[in-house]
N, C-alpha and C positions, 0 to 999 in steps of 0.2 A: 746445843748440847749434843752431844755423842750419841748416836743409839744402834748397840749392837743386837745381833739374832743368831742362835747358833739352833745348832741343829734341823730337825724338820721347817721350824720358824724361815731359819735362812734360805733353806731351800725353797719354799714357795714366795716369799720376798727374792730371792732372787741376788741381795745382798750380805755381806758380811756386816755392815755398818754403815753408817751413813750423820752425818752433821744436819739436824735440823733447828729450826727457828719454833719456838712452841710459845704459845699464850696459858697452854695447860696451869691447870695448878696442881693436880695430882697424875699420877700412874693412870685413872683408867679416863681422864680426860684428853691423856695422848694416845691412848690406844682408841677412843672417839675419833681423833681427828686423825691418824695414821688408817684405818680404816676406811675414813670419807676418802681417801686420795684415790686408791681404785681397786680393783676385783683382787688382786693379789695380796694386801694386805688383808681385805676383807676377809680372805679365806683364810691368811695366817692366823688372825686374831677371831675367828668367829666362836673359838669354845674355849673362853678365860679360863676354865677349868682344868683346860692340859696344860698353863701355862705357869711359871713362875716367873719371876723379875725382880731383879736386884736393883737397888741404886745407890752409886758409889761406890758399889762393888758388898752394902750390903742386902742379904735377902729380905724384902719386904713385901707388903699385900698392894694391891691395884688401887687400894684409896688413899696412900703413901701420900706425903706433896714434896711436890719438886722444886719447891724455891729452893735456888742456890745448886742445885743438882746437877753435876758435869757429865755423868754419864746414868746412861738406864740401858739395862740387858733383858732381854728375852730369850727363854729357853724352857724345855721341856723338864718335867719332874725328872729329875738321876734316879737312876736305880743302878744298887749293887749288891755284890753278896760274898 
């Protein structure tokens, strides 16, 4: 599956996106295991609560499940006005 990061996310990952292989079955089951890999995810992902995530392109929560799922995005709350 695809996983993109934009904003601050990208920035400390260090990525735009990246093709991974996952056992997960939901959103914060990959964010479990994108974490274990090392210090820079772990800081991306350490406060679920800045973060949002879509899959498939739509917005959903971190206990989503991803069977069948091509891609999952991370990114910070948008703000406009």
């Amino acid at each position: 599956m695809d996983v993109l990061y934009f904003a601050w996310v990208r920035e400390r990952i260090g990525l735009p996106k990246e093709r991974i292989e996952t056992r997960a079955a939901t959103v914060a089951e990959l964010v479990d295991e994108l974490r274990a890999r090392e210090e820079r995810y772990a800081a991306a992902f350490a406060d679920l609560s800045a973060l949002r995530v879509a899959v498939d392109q739509e917005l959903t929560d971190f206990d989503a499940p991803l069977a069948g799922a091509r891609e999952v995005a991370f990114f910070p709350p948008m703000t406009g006005g």
